[in-house]
C-alpha positions in Angstrom: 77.3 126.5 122.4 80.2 124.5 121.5 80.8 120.9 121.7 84.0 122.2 123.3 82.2 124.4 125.8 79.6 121.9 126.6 82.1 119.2 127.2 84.0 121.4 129.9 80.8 122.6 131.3 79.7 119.5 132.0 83.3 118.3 133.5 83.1 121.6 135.9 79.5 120.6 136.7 81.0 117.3 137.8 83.5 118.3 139.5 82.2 121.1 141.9 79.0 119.9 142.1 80.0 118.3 145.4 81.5 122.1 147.0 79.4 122.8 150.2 77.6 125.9 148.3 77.9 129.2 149.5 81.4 129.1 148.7 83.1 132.3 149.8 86.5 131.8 148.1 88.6 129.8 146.0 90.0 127.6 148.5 86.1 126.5 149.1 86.3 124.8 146.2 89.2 123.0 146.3 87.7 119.9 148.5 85.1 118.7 145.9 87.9 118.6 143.4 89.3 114.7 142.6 93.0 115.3 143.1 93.1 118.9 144.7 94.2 122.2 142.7 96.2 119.6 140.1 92.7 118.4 138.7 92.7 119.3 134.9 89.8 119.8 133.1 90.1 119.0 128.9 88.1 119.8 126.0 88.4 120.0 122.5 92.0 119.5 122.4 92.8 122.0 125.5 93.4 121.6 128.8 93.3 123.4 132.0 94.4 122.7 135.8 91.8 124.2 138.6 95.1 126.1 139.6 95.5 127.8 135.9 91.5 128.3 135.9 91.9 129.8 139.4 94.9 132.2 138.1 93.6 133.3 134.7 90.0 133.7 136.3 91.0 135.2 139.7 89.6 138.8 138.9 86.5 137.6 137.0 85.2 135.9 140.0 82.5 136.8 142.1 82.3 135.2 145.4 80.5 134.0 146.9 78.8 131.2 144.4 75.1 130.1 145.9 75.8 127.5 143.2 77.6 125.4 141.0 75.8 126.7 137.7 76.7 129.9 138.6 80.1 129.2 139.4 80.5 127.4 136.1 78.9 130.5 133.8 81.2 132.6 135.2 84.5 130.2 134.2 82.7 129.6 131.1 82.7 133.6 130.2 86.4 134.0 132.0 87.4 131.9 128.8 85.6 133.4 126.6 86.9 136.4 127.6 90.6 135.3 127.3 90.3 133.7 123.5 90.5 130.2 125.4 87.3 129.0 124.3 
């Protein structure tokens, strides 16, 4: 793992940690989140609003998340998958 991925895992972590898990859509996780869908989220010289994670990753997801790890692997892998990380 990267010290750019495991910085922005561990931001992610942070920052949905606090969702009330199962979260059935998108807009479930937009409560836990410090300033709404305008949080950003930087690492390793990139950054990212939950509202561009939530665009670029929209078809990747798989709702419902039973938790925030799994939540995170899959915006990890959505990424990944786009050259972004």
């Amino acid at each position: 793992m990267s010290d750019t991925e495991a910085e922005l895992r561990e931001e992610l972590t942070e920052a949905f940690s606090n969702a009330d898990y199962p979260v059935k859509n998108q807009m479930g996780l937009v409560p836990a989140l410090p300033n709404g869908p305008s949080t950003s989220f930087e690492a390793g010289g990139e950054s990212w609003t939950a509202m561009e994670l939530a665009t670029k990753l929209s078809s990747r997801a798989e709702f419902p998340y039973d938790n925030v790890d799994d939540l995170v692997d899959d915006v990890i892998a959505g990424l990944k998958d786009e050259d972004e990380l």
